[in-house]
DRENTORKOL-3810 file (N, C-alpha, C; in nm, 4 decimals):
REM DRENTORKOL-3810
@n.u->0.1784; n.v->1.4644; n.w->-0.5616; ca.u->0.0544; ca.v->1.3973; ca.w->-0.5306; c.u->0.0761; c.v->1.3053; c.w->-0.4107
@n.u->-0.0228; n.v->1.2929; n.w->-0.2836; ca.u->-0.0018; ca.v->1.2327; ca.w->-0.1974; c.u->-0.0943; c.v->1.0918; c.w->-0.2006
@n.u->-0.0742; n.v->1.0035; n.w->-0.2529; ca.u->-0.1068; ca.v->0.8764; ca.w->-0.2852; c.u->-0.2314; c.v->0.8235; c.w->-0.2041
@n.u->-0.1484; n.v->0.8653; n.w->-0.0651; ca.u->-0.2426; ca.v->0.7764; ca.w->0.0402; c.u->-0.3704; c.v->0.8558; c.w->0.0671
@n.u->-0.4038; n.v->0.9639; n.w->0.0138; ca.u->-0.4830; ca.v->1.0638; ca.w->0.0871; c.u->-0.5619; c.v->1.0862; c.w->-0.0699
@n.u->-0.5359; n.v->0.9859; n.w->-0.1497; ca.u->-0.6074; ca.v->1.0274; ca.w->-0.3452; c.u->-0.6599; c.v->0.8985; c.w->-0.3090
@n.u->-0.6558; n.v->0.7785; n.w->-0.2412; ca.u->-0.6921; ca.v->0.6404; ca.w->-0.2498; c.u->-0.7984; c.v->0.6593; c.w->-0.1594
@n.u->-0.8979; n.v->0.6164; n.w->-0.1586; ca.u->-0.9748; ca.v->0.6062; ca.w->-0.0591; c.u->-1.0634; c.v->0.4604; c.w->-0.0523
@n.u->-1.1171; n.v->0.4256; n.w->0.0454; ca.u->-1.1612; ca.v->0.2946; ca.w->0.0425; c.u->-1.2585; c.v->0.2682; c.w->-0.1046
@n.u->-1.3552; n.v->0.3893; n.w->-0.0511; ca.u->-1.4664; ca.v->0.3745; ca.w->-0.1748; c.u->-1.3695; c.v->0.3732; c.w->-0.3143
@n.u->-1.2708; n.v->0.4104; n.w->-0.3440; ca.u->-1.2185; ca.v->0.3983; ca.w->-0.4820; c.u->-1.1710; c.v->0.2641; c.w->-0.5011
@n.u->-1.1538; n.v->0.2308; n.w->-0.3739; ca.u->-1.0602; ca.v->0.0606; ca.w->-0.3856; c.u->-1.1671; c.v->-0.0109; c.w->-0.3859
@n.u->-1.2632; n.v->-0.0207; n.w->-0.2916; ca.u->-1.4195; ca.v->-0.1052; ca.w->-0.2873; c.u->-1.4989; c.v->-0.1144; c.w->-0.5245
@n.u->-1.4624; n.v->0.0339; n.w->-0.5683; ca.u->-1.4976; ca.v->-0.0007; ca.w->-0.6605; c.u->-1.4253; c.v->-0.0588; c.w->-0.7554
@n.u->-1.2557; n.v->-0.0880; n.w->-0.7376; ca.u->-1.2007; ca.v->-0.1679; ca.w->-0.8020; c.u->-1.2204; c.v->-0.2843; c.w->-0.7820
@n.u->-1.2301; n.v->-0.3499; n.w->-0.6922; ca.u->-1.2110; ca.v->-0.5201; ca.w->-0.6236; c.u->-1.2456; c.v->-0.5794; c.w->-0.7295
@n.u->-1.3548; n.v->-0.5476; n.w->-0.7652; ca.u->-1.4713; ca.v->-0.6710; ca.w->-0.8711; c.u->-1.4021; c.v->-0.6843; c.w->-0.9794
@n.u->-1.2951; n.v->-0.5984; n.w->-1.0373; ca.u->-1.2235; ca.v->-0.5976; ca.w->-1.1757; c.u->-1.1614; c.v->-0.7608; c.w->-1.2136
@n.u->-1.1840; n.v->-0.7694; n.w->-1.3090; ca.u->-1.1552; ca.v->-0.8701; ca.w->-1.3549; c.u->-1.0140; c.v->-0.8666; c.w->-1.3513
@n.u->-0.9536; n.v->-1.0235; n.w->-1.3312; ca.u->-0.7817; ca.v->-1.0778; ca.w->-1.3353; c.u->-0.7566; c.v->-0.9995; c.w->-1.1762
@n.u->-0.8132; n.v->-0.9881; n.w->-1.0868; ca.u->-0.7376; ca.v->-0.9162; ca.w->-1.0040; c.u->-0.6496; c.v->-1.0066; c.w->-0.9339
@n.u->-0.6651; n.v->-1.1590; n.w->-0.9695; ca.u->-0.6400; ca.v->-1.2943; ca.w->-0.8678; c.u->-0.4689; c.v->-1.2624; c.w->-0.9205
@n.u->-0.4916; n.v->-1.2760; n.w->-1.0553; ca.u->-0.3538; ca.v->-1.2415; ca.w->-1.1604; c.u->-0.2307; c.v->-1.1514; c.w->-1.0751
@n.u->-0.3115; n.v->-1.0211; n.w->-1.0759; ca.u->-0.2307; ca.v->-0.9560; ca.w->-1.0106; c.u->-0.1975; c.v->-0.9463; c.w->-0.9090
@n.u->-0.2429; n.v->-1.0638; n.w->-0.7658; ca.u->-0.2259; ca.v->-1.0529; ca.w->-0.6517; c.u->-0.1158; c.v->-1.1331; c.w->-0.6129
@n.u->-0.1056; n.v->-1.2660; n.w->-0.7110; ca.u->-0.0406; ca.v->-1.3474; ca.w->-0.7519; c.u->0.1004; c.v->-1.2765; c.w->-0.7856
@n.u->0.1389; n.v->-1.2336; n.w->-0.8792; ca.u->0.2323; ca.v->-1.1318; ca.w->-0.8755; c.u->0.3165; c.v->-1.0488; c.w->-0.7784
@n.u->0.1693; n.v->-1.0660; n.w->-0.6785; ca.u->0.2258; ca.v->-0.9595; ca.w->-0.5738; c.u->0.3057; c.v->-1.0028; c.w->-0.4623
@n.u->0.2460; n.v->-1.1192; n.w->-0.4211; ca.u->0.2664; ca.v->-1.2319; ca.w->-0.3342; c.u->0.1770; c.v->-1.3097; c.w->-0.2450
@n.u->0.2515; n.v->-1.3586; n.w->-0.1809; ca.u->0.1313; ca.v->-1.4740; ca.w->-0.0874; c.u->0.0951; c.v->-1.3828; c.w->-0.0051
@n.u->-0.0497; n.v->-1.4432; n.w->0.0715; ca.u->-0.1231; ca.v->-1.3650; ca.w->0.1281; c.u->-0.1725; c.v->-1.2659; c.w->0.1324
@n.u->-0.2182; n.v->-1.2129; n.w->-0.0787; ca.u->-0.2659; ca.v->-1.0527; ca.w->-0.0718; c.u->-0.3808; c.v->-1.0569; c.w->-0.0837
@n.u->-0.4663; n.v->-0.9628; n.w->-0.0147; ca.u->-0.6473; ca.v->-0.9739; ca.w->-0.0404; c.u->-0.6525; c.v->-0.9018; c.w->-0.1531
@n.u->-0.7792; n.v->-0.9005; n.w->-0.2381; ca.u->-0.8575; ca.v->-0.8760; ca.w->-0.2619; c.u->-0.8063; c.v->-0.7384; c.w->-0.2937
@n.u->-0.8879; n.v->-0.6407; n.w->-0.1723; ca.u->-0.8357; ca.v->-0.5523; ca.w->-0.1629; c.u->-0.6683; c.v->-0.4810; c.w->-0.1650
@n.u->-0.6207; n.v->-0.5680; n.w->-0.1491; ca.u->-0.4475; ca.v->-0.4636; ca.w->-0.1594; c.u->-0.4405; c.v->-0.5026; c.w->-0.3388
@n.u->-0.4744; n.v->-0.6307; n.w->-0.3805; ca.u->-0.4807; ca.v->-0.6112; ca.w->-0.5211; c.u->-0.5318; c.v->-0.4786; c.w->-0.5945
@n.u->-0.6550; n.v->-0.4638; n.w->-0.5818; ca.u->-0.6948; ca.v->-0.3336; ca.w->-0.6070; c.u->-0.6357; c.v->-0.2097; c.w->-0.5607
@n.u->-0.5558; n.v->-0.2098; n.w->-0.4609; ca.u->-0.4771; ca.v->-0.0653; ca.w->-0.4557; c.u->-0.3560; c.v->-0.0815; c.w->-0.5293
@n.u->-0.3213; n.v->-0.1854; n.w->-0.5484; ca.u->-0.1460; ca.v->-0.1693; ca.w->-0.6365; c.u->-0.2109; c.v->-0.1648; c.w->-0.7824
@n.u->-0.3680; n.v->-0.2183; n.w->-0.7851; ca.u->-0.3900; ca.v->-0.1550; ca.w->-0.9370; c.u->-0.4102; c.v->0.0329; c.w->-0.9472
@n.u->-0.4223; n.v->0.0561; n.w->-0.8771; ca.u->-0.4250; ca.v->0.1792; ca.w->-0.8289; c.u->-0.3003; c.v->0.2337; c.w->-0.8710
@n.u->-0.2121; n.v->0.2330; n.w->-0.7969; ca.u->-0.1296; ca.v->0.2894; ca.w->-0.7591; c.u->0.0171; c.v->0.2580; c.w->-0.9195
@n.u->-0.0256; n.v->0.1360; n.w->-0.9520; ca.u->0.0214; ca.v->0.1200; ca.w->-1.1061; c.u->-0.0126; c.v->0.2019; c.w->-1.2233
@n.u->-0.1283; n.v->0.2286; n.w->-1.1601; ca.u->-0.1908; ca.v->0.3589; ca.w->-1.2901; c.u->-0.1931; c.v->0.4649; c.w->-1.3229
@n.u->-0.1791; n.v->0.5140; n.w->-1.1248; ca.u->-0.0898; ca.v->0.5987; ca.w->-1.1075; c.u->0.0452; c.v->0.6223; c.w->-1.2150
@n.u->0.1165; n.v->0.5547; n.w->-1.1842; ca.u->0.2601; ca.v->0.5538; ca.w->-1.2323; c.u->0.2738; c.v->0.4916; c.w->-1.4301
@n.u->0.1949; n.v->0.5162; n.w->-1.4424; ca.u->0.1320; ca.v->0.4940; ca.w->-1.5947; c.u->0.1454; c.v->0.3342; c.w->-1.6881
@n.u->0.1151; n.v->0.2802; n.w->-1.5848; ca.u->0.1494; ca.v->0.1401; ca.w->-1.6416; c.u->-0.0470; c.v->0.0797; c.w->-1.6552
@n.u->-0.0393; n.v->-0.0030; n.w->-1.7538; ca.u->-0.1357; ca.v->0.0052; ca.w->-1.8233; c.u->-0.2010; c.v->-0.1576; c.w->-1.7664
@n.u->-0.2589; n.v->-0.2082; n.w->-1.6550; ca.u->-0.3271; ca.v->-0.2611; ca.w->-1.5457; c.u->-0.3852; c.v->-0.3566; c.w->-1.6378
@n.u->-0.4719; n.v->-0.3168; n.w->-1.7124; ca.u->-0.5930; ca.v->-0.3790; ca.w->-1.7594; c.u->-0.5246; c.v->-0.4381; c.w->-1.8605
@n.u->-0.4396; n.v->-0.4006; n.w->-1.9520; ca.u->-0.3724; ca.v->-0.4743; ca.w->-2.0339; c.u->-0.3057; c.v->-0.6212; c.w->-1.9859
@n.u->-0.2189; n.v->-0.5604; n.w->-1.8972; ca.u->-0.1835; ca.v->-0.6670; ca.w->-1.7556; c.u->-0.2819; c.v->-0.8136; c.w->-1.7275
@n.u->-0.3708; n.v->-0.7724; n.w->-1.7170; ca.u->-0.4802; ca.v->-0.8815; ca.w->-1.6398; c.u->-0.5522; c.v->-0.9375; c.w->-1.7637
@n.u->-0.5765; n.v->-0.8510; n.w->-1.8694; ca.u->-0.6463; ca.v->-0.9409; ca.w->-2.0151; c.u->-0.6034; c.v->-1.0336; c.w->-2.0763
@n.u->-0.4309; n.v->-0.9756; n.w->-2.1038; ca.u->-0.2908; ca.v->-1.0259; ca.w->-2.1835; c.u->-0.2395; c.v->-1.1242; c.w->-2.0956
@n.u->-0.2163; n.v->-1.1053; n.w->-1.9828; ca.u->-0.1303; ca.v->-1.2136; ca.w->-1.9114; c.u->0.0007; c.v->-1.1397; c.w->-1.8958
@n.u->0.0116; n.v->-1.0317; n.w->-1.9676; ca.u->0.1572; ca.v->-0.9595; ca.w->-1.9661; c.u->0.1239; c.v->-0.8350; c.w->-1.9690
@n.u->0.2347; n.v->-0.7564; n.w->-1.9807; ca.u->0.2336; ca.v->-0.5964; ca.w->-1.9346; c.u->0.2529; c.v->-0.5682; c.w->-2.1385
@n.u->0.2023; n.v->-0.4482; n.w->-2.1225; ca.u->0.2041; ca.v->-0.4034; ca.w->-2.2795; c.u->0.3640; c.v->-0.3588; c.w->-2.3072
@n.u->0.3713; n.v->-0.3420; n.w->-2.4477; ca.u->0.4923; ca.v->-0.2979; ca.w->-2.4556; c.u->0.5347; c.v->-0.1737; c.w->-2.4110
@n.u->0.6656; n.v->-0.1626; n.w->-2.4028; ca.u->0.7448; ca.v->-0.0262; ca.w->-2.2862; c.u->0.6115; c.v->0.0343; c.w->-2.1788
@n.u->0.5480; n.v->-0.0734; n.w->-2.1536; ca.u->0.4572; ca.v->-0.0352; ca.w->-1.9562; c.u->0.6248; c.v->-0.0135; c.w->-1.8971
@n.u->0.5671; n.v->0.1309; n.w->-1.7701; ca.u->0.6663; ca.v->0.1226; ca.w->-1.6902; c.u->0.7205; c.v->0.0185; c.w->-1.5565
@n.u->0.6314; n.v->-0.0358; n.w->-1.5863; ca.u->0.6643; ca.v->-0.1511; ca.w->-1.4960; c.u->0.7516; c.v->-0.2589; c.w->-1.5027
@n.u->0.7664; n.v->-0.2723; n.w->-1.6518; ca.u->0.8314; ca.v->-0.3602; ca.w->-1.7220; c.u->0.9683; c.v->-0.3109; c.w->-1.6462
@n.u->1.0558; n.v->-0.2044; n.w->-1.6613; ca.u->1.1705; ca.v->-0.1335; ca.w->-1.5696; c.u->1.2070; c.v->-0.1292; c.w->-1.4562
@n.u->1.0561; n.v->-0.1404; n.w->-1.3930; ca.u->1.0605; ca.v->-0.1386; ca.w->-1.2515; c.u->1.1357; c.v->-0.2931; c.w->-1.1778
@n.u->1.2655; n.v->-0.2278; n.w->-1.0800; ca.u->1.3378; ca.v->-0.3056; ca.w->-1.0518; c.u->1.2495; c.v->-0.4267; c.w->-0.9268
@n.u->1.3024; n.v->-0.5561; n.w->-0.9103; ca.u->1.2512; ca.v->-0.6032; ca.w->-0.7922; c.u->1.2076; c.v->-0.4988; c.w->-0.6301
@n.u->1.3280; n.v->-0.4265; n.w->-0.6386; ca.u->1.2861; ca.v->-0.3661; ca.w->-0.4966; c.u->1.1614; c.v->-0.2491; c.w->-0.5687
@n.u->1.1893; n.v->-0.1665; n.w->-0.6109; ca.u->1.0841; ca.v->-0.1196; ca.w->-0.6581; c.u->0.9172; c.v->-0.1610; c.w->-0.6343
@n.u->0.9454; n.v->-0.2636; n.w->-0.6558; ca.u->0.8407; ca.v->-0.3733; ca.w->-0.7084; c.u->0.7566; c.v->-0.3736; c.w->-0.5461
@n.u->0.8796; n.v->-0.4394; n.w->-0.4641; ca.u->0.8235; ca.v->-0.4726; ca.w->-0.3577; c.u->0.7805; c.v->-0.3679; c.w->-0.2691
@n.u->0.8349; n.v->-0.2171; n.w->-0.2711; ca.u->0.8365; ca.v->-0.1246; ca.w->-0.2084; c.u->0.6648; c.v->-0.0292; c.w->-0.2500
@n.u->0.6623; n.v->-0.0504; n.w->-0.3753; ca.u->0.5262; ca.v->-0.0514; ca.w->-0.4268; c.u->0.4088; c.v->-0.1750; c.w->-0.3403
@n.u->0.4494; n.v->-0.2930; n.w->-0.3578; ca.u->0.3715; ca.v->-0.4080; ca.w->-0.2968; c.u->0.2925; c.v->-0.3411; c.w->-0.1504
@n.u->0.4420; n.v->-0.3147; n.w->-0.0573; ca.u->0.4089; ca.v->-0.2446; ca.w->0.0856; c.u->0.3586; c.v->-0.1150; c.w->0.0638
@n.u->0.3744; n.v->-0.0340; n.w->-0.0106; ca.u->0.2949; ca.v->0.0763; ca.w->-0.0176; c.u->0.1308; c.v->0.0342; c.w->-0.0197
@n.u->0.1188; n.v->-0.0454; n.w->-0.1231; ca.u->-0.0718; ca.v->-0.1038; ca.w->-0.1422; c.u->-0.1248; c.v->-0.2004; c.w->-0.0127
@n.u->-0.0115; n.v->-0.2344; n.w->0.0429; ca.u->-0.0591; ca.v->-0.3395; ca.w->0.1495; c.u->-0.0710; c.v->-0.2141; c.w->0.2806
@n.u->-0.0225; n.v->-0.0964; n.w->0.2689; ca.u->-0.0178; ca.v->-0.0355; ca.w->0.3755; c.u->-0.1283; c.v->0.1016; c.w->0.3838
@n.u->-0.1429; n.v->0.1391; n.w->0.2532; ca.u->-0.2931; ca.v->0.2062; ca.w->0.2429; c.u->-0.3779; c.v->0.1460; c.w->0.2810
@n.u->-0.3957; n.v->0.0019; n.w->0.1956; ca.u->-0.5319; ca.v->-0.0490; ca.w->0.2283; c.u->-0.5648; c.v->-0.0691; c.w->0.3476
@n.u->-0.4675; n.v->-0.1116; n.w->0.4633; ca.u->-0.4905; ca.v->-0.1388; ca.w->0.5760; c.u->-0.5277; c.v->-0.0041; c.w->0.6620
@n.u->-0.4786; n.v->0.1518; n.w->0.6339; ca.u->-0.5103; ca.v->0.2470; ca.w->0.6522; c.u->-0.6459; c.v->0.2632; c.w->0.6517
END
């Protein structure tokens, strides 16, 4: 599956409004809009980690794959959502 070419604005435009997205941007790091929040929710769901649990709970559900996911991982994902969206 080619990530960048399954994301499209209109799919990210209809995430933004989701609730906790501040949560998860926070997470992500300083200076993330709005929008790149909504693509790493994307792109987390992709990879079967359970988003909404994330942003309700305050935490990731039990065995989410994210929970595994190493720092670089983490960040390499981060630049992936910061680099679609800007696409």
């Amino acid at each position: 599956m080619n990530t960048e070419t399954n994301i499209t604005a209109d799919i990210i435009d209809s995430v933004v409004d989701t609730k906790g997205l501040i949560y998860l941007a926070e997470l992500m790091g300083d200076n993330v809009s709005d929008r790149q929040a909504a693509t790493m929710m994307l792109l987390l769901e992709e990879r079967g980690s359970d988003v909404r649990h994330l942003l309700d709970a305050g935490r990731w559900a039990d065995d989410d794959p994210a929970v595994d996911m190493d720092d670089d991982a983490w960040y390499r994902l981060v630049a992936t959502a910061c680099h679609i969206e800007a696409a």
